[in-house]
C-alpha positions in Angstrom: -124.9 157.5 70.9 -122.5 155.9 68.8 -121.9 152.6 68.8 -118.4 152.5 69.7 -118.9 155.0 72.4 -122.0 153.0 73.8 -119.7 149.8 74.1 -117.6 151.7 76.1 -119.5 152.5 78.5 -121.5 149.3 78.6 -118.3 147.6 79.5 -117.6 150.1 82.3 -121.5 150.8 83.7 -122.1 147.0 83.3 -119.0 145.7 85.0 -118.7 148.7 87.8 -121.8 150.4 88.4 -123.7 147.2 87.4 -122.2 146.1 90.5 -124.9 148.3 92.0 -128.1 147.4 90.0 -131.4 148.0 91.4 -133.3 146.5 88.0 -136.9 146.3 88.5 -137.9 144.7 84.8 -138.1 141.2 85.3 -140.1 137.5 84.6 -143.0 136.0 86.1 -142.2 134.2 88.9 -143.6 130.8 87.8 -141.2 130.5 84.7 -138.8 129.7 87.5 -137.0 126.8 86.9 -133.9 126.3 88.3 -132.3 125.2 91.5 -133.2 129.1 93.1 -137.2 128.3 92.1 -136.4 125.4 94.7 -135.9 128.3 97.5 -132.4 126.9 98.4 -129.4 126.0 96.9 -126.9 123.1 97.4 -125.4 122.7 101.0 -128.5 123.8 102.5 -127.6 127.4 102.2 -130.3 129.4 101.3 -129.4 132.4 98.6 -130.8 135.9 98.9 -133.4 136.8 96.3 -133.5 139.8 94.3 -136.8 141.8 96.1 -134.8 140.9 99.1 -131.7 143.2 97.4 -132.8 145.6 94.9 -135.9 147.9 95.2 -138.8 148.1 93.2 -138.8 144.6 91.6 -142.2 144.2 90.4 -142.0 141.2 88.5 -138.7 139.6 88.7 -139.5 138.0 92.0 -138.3 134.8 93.2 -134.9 134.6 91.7 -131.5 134.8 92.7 -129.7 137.8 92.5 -127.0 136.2 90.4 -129.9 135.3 88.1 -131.7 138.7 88.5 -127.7 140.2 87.3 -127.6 137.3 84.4 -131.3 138.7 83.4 -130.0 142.4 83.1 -126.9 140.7 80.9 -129.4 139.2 78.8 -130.8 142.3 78.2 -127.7 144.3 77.4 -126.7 142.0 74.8 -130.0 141.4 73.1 -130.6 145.3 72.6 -126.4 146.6 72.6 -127.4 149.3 75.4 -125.6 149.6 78.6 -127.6 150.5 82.0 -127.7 154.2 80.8 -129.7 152.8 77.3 -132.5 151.8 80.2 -132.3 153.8 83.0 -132.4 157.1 84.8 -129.2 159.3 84.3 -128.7 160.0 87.6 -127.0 156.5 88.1 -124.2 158.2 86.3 -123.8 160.1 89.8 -123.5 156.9 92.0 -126.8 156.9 92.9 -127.7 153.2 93.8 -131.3 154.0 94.4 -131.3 155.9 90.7 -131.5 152.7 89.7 -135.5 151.9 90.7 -136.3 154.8 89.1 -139.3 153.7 86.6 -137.9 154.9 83.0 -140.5 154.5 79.8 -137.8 151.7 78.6 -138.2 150.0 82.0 -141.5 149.9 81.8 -141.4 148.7 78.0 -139.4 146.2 79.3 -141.8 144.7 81.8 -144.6 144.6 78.9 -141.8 143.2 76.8 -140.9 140.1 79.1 -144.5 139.5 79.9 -145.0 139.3 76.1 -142.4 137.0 75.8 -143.6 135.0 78.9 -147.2 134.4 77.6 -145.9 133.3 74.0 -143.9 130.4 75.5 -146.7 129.6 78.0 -149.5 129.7 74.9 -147.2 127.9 72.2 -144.0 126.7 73.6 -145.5 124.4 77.0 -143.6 127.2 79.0 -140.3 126.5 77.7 -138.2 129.5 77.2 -138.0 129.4 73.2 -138.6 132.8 72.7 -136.4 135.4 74.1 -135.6 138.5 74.3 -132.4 137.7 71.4 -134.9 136.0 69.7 -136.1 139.6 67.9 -133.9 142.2 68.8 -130.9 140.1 67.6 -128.2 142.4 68.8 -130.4 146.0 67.7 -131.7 147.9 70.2 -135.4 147.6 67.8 -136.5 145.0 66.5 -136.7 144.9 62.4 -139.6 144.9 60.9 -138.8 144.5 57.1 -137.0 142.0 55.3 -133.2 143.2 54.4 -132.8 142.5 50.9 -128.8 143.1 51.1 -128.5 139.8 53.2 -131.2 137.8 51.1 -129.3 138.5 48.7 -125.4 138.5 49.8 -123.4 136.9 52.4 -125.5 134.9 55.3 -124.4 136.8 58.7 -122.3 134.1 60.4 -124.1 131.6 62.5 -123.8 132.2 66.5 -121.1 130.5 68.0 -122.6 130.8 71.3 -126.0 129.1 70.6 -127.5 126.4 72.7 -128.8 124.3 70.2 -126.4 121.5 69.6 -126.5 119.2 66.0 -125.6 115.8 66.7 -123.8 113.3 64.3 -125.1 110.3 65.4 -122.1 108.4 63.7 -119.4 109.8 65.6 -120.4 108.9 68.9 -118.3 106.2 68.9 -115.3 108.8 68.9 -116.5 110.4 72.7 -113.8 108.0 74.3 -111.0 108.8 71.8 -111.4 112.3 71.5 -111.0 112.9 75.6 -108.1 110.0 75.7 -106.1 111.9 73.0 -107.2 115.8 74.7 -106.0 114.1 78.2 -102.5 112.5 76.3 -101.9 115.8 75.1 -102.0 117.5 78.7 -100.0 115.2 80.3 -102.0 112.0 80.9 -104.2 111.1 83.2 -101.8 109.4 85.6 -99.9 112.7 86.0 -102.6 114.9 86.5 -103.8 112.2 89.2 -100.4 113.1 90.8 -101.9 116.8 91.3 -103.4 117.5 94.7 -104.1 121.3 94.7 -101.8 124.3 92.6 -101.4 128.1 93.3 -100.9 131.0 90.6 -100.4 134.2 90.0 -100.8 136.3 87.3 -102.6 139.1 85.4 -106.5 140.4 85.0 -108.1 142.6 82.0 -111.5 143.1 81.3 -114.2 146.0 80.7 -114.1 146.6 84.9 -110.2 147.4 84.5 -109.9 149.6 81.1 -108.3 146.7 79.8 -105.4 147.6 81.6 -103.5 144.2 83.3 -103.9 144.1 87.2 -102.8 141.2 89.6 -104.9 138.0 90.4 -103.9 134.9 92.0 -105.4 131.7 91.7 -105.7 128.8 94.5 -107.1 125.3 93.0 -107.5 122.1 95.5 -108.7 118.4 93.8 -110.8 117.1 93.1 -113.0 120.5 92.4 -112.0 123.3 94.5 -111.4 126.9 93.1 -110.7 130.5 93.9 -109.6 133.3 91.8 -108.7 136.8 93.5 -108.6 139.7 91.3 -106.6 142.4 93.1 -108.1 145.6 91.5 -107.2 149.6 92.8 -110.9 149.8 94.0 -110.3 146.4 95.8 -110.9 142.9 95.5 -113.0 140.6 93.3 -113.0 136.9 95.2 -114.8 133.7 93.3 -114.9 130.6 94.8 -116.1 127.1 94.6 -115.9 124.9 97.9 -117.4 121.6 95.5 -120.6 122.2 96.5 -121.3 126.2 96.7 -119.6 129.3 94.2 -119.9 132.8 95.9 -118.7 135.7 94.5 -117.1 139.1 96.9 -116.2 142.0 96.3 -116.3 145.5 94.3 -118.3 144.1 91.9 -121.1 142.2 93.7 -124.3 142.8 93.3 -125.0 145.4 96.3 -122.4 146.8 98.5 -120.6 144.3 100.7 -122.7 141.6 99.2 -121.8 138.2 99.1 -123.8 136.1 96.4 -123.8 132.8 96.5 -124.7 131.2 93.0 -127.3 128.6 91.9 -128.4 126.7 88.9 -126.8 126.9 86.0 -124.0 129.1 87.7 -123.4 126.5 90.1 -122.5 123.6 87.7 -120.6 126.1 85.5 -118.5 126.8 88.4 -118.0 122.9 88.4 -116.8 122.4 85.3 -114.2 125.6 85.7 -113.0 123.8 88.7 -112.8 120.2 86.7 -111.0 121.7 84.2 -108.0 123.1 86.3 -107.3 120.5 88.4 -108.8 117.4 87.4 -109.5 117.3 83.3 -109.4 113.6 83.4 -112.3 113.2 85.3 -114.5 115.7 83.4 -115.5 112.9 80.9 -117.6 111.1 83.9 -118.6 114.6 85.3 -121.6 114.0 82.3 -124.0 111.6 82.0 -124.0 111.9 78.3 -122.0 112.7 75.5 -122.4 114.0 71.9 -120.9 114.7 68.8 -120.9 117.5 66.7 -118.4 119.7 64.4 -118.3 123.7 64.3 -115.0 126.3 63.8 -113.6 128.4 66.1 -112.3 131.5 63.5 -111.6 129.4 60.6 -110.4 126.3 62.4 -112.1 123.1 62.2 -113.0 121.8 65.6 -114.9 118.9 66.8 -117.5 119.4 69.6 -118.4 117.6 73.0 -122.3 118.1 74.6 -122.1 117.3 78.2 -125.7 116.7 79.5 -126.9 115.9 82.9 -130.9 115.8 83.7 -132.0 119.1 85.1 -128.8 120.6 84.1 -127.8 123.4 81.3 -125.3 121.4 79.4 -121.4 122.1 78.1 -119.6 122.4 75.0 -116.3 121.8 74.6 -114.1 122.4 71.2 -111.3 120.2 70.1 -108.8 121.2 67.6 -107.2 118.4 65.2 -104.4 118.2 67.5 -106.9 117.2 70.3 -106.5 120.3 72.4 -109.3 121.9 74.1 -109.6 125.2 72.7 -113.2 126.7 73.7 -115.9 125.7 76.5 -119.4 127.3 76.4 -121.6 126.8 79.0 -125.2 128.3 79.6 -127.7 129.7 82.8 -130.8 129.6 82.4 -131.9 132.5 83.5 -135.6 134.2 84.1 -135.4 135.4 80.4 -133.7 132.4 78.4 -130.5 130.9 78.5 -127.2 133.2 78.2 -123.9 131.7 77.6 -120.4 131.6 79.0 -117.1 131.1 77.0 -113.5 130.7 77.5 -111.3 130.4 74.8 -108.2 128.8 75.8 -104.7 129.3 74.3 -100.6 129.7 75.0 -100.7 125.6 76.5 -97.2 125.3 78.6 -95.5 122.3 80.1 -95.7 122.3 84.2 -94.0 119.6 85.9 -95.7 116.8 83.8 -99.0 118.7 83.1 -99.5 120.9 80.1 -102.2 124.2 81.2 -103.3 127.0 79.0 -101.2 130.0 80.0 -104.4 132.0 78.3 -107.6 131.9 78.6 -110.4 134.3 77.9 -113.8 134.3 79.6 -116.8 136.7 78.0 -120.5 136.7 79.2 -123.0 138.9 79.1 -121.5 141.3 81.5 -117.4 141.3 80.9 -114.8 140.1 78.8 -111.7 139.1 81.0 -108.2 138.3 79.8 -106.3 135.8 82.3 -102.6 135.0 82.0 -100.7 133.1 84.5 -97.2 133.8 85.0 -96.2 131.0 87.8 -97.8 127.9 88.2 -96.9 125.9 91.6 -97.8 122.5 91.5 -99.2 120.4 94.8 -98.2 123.6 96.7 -99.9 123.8 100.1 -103.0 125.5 100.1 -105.3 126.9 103.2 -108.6 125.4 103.6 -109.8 129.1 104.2 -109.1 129.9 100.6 -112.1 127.6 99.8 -114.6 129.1 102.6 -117.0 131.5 101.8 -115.3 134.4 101.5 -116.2 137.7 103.9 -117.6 140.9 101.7 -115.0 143.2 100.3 -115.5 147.0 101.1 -114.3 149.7 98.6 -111.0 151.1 98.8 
């Protein structure tokens, strides 16, 4: 399959008929790690676990299905295939249960993870250094021979997404500066204190929609509360966070008139994307700690921001010279290693006395989705229900 062709689909299968996955390759249940290994996540609300959804999970067991979903993305991007590269052809059809069907590249991939499983155990104290990425790199197999064309030519460009952070020790005593001038540039933190909740609307385009621009509205109450609807043909896609719980509805959960409720890393990644659109000023006390580093974003200099908490995966976030926030990567960390999240912000426009990206674009391991709001209403009256758990979302 070409490659171009087999991104194609990736993007489609991934973000449509993903929404269906019945995976079965999976981790050893005692590399769990995260809030789901705990057996319940915050509020008290327990969150289903993948042999409770999917069929035939032989070794995947004990994680969440947002996990189990973030596992199959971590798969997809260390080899390029889509869920046709791995399983049966008949989930081409619609068949959900195709999708337990044991292919030789399943089963590869259970030997695979177990592999990977007893190298960290053996020589990494069970930490998750080596990954799936860690060989495939992007191929769907894994190199064997040196390539003498890169030894000797251009480097391949350093991943922008990697979780390993290099601190400059003598720029920590920038951390206060560098948020005081981002928060100056928004507005200030006195008029973003002014702003109690905010409603938009505005477009959606991503691998699920052909790229093609469909409605979503957006519903944000402070200090952390956050719901996005994307209206799509087939229905609708609902993510909340309450400030405690995210949940995701709709025609692309997990199973059929599933709603998921995330954990982990999910969970504070939800946080932070609540923070960041309706309180910014208080994200620099949402960390515990703070470091420095520098990195570009294209060919633009930027300066970079590790947010760390104990027991949590940490952020990133990328400052232009003019102080504007311009990127955030965050990290789960799933049964198979971590896998990132990005936004790229861009198009900053003056509301009231706030400044908010108009743009922002949000790629992980199983979508890339362009937002663009097109009318922002500031301390407009929101419904508690917005920020409930939302009911599942049948197909149109």
């Amino acid at each position: 399959m070409q490659v171009g062709v087999r991104r194609v689909i990736r993007g489609v299968i991934l973000c449509v008929a993903a929404a269906f996955v019945a995976c079965v390759t999976g981790v050893m249940t005692g590399a769990v790690t995260n809030a789901a290994g705990q057996g319940q996540a915050a509020g008290g609300q327990a969150p289903q676990m993948a042999e409770q959804v999917f069929k035939d999970v032989q070794v995947l067991k004990g994680i969440t299905v947002d996990e189990f979903m973030d596992t199959m993305g971590m798969f997809a991007a260390a080899t390029t295939r889509d869920c046709t590269g791995c399983h049966a052809p008949e989930i081409l059809s619609g068949s959900r249960e195709a999708f337990a069907i044991s292919t030789p590249l399943i089963q590869r991939a259970r030997q695979m993870t177990v592999m990977t499983n007893t190298i960290n155990r053996n020589f990494f104290g069970n930490q998750r250094r080596v990954t799936c990425y860690t060989c495939h790199s992007g191929v769907p197999f894994p190199h064997r021979t040196p390539n003498l064309s890169i030894q000797y030519g251009t480097p391949p460009e350093d991943n922008p997404d990697r979780l390993e952070f290099v601190v400059l020790p003598d720029r920590a005593k920038d951390v206060d500066a560098i948020f005081a001038k981002w928060i100056q540039e928004i507005g200030g933190a006195q008029a973003w204190a002014g702003v109690k909740s905010f409603t938009a609307a505005g477009t959606y385009a991503g691998w699920d929609t052909s790229h093609v621009e469909v409605p979503v509205d957006f519903f944000a109450q402070a200090p952390n509360q956050f719901t996005t609807m994307v209206h799509r043909k087939e229905g609708d896609n609902i993510f909340v966070f309450n400030g405690m719980n995210a949940w995701f509805a709709g025609v692309d959960a997990a199973a059929p008139n599933f709603t998921l409720n995330y954990t982990g890393g999910n969970l504070t990644g939800f946080r932070i994307d609540a923070l960041l659109q309706v309180a910014p000023q208080t994200v620099q006390k949402a960390y515990a700690q703070w470091q420095v580093s520098e990195d570009l974003v294209g060919d633009e200099p930027v300066t970079v921001l590790q947010g760390t908490n104990k027991g949590e995966t940490p952020v990133n976030l990328y400052f232009n010279d003019a102080g504007m926030l311009v990127r955030l990567v965050r990290w789960n960390d799933t049964a198979v290693g971590p896998v990132p999240t990005r936004f790229d912000f861009s198009d900053y426009r003056q509301v009231g006395a706030i400044r908010k990206p108009f743009q922002w674009v949000r790629a992980w391991t199983n979508n890339r989705v362009v937002y663009k709001l097109k009318d922002v209403r500031l301390n407009a009256p929101v419904d508690a229900n917005r920020f409930q758990r939302p009911a599942p979302i049948a197909l149109n």
